[in-house]
Backbone as a ProteinNet text record, in pm:
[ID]
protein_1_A
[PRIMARY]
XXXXXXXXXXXXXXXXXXXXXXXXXXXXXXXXXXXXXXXXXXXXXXXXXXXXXXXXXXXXXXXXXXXXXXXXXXXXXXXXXXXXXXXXXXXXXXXXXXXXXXXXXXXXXXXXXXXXXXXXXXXXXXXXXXXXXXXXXXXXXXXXXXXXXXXXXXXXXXXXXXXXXXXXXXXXXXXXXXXXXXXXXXXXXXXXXX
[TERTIARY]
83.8	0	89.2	65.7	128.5	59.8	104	36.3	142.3	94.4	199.4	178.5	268.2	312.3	204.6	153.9	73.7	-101.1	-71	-205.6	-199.8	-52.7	-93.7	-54.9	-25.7	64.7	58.1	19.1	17.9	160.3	192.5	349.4	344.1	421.6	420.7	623.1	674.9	796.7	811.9	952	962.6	947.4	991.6	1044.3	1092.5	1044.6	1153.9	1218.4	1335	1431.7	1473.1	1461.7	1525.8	1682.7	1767	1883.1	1949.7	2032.5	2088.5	2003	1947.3	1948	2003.7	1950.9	1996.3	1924.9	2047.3	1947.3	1950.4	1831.8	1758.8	1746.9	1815.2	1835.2	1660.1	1616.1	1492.6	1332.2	1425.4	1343.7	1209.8	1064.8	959.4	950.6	1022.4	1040.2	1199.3	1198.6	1302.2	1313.7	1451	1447.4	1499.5	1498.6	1548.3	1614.9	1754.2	1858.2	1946.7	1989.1	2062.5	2193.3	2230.4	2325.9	2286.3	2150	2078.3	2074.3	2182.9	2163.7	2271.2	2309.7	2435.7	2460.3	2544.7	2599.7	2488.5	2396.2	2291.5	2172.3	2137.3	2007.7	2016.2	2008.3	1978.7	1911.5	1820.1	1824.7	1828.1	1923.4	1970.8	1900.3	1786.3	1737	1777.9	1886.9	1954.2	2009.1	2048.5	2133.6	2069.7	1935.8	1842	1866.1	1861.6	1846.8	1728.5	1747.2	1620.2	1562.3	1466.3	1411.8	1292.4	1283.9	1159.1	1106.7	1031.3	974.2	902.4	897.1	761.1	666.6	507.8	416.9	360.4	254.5	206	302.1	389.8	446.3	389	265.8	175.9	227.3	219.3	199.9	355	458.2	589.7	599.2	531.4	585.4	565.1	694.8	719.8	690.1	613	605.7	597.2	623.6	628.3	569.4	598.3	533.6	577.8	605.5	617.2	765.2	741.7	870.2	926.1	1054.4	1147.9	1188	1203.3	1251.2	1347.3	1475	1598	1597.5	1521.7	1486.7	1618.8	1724.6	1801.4	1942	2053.2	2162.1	2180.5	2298.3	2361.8	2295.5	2282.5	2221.6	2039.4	1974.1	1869.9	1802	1785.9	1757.5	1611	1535.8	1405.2	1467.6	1372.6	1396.9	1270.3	1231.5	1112	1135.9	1068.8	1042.4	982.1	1109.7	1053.7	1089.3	1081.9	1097.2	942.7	911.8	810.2	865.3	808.4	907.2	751.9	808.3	735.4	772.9	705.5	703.5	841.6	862.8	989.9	902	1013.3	1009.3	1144.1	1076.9	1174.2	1208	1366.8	1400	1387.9	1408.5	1288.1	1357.4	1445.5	1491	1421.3	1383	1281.1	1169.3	1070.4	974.9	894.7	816.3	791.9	666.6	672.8	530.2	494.5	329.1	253.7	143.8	145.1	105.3	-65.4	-142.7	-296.8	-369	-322.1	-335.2	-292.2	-391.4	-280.5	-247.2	-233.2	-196.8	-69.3	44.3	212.3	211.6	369.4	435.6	514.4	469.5	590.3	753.4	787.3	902.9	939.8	862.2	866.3	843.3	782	759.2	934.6	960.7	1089.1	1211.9	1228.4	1321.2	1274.3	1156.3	1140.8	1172.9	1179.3	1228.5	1429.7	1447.7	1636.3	1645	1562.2	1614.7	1645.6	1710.5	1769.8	1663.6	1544.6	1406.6	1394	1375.1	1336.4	1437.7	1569.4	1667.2	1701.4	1673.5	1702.1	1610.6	1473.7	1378.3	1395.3	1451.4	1432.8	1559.2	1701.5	1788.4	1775.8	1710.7	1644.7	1556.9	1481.3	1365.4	1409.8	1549.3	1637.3	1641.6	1642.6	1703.8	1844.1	1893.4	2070.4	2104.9	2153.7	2221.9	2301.7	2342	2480.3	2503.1	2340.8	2333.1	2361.5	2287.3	2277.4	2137.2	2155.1	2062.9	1911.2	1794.3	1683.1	1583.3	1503.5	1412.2	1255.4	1209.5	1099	948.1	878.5	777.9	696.2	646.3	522.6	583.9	717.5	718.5	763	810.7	861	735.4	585.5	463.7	416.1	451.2	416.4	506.8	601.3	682.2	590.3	588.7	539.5	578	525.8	555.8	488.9	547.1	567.8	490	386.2	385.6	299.3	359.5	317.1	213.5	184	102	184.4	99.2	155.3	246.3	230.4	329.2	433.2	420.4	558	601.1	597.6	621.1	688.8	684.7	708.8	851	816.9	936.1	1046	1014.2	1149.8	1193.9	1102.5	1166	1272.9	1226.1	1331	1432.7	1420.5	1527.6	1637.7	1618.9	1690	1763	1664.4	1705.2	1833.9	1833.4	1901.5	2064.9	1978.8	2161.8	2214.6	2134.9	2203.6	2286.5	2189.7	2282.3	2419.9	2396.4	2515.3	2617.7	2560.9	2695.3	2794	2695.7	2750.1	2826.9	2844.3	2899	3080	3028.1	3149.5	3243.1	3165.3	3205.6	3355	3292.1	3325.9	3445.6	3420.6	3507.2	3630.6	3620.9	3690.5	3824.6	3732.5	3821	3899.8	3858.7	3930.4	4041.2	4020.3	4090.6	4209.7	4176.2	4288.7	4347.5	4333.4	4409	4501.2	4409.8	4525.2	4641	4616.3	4704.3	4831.1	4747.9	4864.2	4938.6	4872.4	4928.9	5029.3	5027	5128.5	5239.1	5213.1	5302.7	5392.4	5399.1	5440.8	5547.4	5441.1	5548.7	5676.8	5635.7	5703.9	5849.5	5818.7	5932.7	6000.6	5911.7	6006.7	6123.8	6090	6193.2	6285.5	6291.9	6385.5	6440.3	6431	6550.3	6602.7	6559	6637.4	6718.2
-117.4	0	124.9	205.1	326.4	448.4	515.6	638.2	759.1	878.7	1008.6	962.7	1064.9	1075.3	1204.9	1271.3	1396.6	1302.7	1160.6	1102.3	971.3	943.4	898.5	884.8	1061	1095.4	1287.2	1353.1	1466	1498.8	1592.9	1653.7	1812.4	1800.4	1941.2	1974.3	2075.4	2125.5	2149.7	2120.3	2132.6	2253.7	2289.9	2420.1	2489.3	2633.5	2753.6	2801.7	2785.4	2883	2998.6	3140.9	3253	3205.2	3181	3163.8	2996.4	3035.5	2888.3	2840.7	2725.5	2648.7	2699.9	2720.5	2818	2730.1	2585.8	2493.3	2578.5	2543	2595.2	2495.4	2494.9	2392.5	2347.2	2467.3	2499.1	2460.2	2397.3	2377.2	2331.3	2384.6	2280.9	2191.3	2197.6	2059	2017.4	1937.6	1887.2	1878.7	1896.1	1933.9	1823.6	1764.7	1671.7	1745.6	1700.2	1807.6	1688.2	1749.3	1653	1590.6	1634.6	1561.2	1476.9	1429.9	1358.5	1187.4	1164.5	1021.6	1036.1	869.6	784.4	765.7	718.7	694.2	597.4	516.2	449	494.3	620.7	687.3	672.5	613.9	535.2	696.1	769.3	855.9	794.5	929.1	874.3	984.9	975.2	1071.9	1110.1	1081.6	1096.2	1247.6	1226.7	1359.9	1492.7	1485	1577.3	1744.5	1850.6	1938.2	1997.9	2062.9	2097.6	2298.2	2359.3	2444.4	2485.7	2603.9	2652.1	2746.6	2676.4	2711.9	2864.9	2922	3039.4	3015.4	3039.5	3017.9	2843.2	2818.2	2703.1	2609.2	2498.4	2375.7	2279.1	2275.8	2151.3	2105.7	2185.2	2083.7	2062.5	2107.8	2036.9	1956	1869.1	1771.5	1653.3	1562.1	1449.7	1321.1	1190.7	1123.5	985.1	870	744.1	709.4	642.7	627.4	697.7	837.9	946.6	940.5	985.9	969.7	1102.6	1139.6	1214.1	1265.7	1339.1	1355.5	1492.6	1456.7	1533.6	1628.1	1748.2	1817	1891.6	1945.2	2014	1910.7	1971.5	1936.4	1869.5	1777.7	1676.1	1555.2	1536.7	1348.7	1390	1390	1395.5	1215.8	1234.1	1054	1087.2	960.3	922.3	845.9	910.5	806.8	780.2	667.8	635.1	656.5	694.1	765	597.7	566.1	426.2	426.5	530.9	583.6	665.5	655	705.2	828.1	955.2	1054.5	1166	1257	1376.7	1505.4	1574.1	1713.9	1761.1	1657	1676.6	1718.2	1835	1910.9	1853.8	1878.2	1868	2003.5	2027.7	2160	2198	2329.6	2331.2	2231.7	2194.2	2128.9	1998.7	1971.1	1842.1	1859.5	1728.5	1727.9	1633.9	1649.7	1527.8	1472	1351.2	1284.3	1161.8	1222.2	1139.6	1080.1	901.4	831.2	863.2	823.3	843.2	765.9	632.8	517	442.2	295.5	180.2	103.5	110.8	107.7	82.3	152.4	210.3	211.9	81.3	125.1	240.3	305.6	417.7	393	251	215.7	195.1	105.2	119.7	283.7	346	455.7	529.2	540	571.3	482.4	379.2	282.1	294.1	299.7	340.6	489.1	591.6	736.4	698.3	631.2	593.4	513.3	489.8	360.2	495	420.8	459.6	526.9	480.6	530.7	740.5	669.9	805.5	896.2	841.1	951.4	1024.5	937.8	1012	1101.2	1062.3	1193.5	1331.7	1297.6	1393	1459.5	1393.2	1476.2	1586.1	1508	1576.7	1738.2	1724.8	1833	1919.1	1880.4	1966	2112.4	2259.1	2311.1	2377.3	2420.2	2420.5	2610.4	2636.4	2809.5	2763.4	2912.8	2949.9	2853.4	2833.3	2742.9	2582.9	2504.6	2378.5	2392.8	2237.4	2217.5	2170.6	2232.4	2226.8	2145.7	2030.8	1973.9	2061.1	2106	2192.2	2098.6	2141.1	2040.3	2023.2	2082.9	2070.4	2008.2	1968.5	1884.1	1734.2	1744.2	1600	1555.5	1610.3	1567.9	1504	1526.3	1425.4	1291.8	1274.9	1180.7	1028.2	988.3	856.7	728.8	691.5	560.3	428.4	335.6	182.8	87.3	68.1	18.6	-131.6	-233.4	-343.8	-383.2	-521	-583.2	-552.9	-490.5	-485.2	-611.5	-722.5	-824.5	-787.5	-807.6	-734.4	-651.5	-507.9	-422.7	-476.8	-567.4	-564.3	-686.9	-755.8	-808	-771.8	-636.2	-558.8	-527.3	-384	-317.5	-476	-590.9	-664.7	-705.5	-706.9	-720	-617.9	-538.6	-366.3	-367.2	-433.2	-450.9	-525.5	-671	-776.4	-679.8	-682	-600.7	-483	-427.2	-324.3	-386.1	-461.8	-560.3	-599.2	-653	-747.3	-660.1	-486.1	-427.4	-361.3	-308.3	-349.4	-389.7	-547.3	-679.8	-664.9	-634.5	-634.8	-515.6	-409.4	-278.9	-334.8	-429.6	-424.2	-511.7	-631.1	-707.7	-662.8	-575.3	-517	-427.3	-409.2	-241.4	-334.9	-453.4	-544.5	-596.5	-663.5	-707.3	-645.3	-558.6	-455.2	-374.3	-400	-340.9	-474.3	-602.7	-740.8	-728.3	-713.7	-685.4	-609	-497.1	-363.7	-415.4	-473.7	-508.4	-649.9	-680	-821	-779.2	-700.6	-621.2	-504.7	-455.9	-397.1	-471.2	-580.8	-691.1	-744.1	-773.8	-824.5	-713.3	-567.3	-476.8	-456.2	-487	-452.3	-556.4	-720.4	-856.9	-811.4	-763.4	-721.9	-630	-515.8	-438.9	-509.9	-600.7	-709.4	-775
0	0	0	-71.5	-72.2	-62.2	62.6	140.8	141.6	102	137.1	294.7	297.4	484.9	571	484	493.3	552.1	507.2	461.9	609.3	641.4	713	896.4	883.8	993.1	1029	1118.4	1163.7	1159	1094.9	1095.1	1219.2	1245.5	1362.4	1375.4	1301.1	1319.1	1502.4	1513.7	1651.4	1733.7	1859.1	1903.1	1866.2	1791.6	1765.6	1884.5	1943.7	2030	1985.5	2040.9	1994	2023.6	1921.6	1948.7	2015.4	2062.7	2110	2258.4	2255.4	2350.6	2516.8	2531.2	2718.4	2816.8	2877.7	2998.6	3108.1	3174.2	3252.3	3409.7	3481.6	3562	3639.5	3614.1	3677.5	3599.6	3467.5	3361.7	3361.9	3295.4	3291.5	3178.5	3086.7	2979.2	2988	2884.7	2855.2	2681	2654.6	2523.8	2398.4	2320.8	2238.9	2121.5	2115.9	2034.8	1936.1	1853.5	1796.9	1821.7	1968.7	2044.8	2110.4	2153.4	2244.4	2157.2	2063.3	1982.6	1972.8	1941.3	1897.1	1780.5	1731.6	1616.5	1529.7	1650.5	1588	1604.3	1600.1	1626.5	1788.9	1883.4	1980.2	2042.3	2130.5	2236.2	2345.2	2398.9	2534.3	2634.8	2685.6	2767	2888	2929.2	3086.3	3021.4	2901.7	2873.3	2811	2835.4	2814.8	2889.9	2801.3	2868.2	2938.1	3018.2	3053.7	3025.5	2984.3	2952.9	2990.7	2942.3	3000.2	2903.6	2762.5	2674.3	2693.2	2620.3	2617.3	2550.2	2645.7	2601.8	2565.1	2521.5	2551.9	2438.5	2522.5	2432.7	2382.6	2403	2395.1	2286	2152.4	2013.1	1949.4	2070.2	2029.3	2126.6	2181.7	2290.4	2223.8	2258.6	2217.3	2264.2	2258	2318.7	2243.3	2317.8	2317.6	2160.2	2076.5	1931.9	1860.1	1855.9	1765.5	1706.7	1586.8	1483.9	1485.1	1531.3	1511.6	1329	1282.3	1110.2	1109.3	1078.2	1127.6	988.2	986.6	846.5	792.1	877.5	832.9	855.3	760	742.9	614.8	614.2	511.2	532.5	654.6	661.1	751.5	705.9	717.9	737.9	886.8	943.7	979.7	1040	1133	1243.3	1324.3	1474.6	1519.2	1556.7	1632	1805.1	1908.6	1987.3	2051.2	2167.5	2221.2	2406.2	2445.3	2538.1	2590	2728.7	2736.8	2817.7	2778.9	2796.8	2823.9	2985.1	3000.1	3005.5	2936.7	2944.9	2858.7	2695.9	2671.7	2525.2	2461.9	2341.7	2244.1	2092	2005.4	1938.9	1947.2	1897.4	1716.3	1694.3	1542.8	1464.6	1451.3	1331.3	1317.6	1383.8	1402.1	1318.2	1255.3	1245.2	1298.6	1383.7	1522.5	1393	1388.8	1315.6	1395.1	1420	1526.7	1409	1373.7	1328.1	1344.9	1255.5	1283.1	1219	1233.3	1127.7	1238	1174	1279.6	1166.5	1039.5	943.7	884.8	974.5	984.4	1098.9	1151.9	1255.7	1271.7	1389.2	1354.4	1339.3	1425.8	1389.9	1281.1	1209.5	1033.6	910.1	990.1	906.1	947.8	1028.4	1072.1	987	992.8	930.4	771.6	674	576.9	579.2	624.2	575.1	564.8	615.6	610.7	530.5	432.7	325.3	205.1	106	-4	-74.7	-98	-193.2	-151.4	22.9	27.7	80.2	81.8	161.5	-9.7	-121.9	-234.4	-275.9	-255.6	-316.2	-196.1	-46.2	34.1	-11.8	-20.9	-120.5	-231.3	-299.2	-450.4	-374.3	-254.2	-210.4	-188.6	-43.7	-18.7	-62.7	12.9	-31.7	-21.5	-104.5	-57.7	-80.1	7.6	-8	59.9	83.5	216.6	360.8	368.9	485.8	492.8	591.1	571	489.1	420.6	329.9	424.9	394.6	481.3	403.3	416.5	370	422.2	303.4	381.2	365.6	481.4	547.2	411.7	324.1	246.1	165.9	130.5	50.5	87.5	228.8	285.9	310.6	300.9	331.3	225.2	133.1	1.4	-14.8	61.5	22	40	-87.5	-45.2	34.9	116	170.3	130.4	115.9	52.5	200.6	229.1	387.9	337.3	368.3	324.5	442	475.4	595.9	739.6	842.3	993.2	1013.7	964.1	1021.6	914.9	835.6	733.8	791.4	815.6	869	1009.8	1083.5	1231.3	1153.4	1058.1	1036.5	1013.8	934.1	878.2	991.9	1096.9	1187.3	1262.5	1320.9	1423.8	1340	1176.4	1111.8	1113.4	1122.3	1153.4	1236.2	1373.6	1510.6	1517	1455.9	1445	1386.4	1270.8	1179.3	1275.3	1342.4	1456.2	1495	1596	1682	1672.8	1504.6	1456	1435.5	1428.9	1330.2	1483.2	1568.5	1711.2	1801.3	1740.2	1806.1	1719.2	1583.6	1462.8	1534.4	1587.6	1569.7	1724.1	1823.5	1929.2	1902.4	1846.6	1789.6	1731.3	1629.3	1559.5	1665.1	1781.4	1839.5	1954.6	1987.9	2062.6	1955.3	1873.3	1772.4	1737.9	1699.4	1742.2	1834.1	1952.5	2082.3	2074	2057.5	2107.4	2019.7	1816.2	1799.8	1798.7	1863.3	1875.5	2055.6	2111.7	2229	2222.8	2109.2	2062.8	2022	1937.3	1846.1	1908.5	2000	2109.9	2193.7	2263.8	2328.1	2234.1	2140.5	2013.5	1989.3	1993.7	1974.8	2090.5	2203.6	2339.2	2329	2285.7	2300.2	2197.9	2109.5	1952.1	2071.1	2147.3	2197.6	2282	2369.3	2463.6	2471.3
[MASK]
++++++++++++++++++++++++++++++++++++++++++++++++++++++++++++++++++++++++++++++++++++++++++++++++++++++++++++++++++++++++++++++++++++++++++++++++++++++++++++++++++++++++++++++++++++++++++++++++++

């Protein structure tokens, strides 16, 4: 089945801040920034700032289900929102999309915006000046999505999961792998001066 994203999901741009980010120890939200993820999307909410919005935040608050869409820059990602999280805001560069369908997992609508199909048409939308390149909302709202059967859909997302996992395990492997060899190879030059 193929649905724009306009068709099967409320789009809402994040928090405008006048200026930079100013935590607020005293804060009544909490803010979601693009330092708040890992190298694998992952959010890490311990490292949340905290703020104190002006005026009513309601329709930038983020919660449990909702898809993250990273509109500005070079790498323009999705994150699905798997954390149950209060009184927390996404800053503007965000485009928070709250599913309205049971139709699309949001984990899947998230893992389909990072595939090749659509990181190329959101490329193509892009616009590019002096600045970073900005994907603007009315047209990332047309982007079509590909959403097969809910069990399809739940297959891909733990498939995702799995290759995380695996690339993870490689990543760890790899950085051991090489300490042992550099720690062999070491011993090895100390016995040659002996």
């Amino acid at each position: 089945m193929k649905q724009k994203i306009k068709e099967i999901a409320d789009i809402q741009m994040g928090y405008q801040f006048r200026g930079k980010v100013e935590p607020d120890p005293k804060g009544t939200h909490k803010v979601v920034q693009i330092r708040d993820f890992d190298e694998f999307l992952n959010l890490h909410v311990e490292g949340l700032c905290a703020v104190t919005p002006k005026g009513d935040a309601t329709r930038y608050t983020v919660s449990k289900g909702d898809v993250l869409f990273l509109s500005r820059g070079h790498r323009n990602y999705a994150i699905p929102i798997m954390d149950h999280l209060e009184n927390t805001i996404a800053a503007s560069y965000f485009f928070i999309l709250r599913t309205r369908t049971n139709t699309v997992l949001p984990e899947y609508l998230a893992w389909y915006l990072n595939q090749v199909p659509a990181q190329e048409y959101l490329y193509n939308i892009a616009r590019r000046g002096t600045h970073m390149p900005l994907v603007p909302l009315s047209a990332f709202a047309d982007l079509v999505i590909e959403a097969p059967d809910i069990k399809t859909q739940s297959t891909i997302v733990e498939l995702s999961k799995l290759m995380e996992q695996e690339q993870k395990l490689l990543d760890r492997l790899q950085a051991r792998r090489s300490q042992f060899i550099r720690t062999v190879c070491l011993k090895a030059a100390k016995k040659r001066r002996t």
